[in-house]
Steps between C-alpha positions, in 0.01 A plus 500: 500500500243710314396840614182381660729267716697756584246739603309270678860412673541883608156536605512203711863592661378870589166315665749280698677802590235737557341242762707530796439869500184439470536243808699745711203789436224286635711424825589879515176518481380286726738613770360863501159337622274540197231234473545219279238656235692780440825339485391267260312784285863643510684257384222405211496835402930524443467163381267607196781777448752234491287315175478910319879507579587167311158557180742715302903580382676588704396219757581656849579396867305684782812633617524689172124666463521846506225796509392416128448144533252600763390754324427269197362206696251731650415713230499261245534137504298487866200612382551293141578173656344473851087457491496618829626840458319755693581799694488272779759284338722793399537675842551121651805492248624858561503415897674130397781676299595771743473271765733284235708751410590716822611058650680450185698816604531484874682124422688623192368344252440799274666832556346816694466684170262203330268514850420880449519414111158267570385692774456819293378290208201377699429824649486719159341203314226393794248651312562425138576106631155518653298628226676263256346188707203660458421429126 
């Protein structure tokens, strides 16, 4: 198996694994009444995450983003890779990962320490994520 393979392999099993999270968001989701809009716009948003998460080493799981891969995604590789970045675009993403985030940690997913590790990192870095969609 060359590297490729094997990459391609990893990448594929953290997608398999990353979906029924993914799945189990949008019905959290869509339980708590939002329209189907902004559920979708949600999950599309973590989604996009989810392809940042697996473009580099170390390939990671949503269950093991932290603060910095937020950080990162929004200060850096969102604005790089996504034509549609905008300040509209950032604060959409900002609401989808605390929204994300504080669900990921109310069902255990991710410890209480990683939810106020992201929730501070989009706080103190809301305006530098903002201005770097802007260029």
């Amino acid at each position: 198996m060359s590297s490729a393979d094997s990459y391609d392999a990893r990448v594929q099993a953290i997608k398999a694994y990353n979906q029924p999270i993914l799945d189990d968001f949008r019905a959290w989701l869509e339980q708590s009444g939002l329209a189907e809009k902004t559920v979708r716009n949600h999950v599309d948003n973590i989604d996009f995450f989810t392809e940042y998460l697996v473009y580099n080493e170390p390939l990671e799981k949503l269950d093991e983003a932290d603060g910095s891969d937020v950080w990162m995604f929004l200060g850096d590789w969102f604005p790089r890779k996504a034509m549609w970045a905008s300040e509209s675009s950032v604060k959409s993403n900002i609401g989808s990962f605390k929204k994300f985030f504080q669900w990921m940690g109310e069902t255990g997913r991710v410890s209480p320490e990683t939810v106020d590790d992201v929730l501070s990192t989009l706080k103190e870095g809301r305006d530098e994520f903002i201005e770097a969609a802007e260029f």
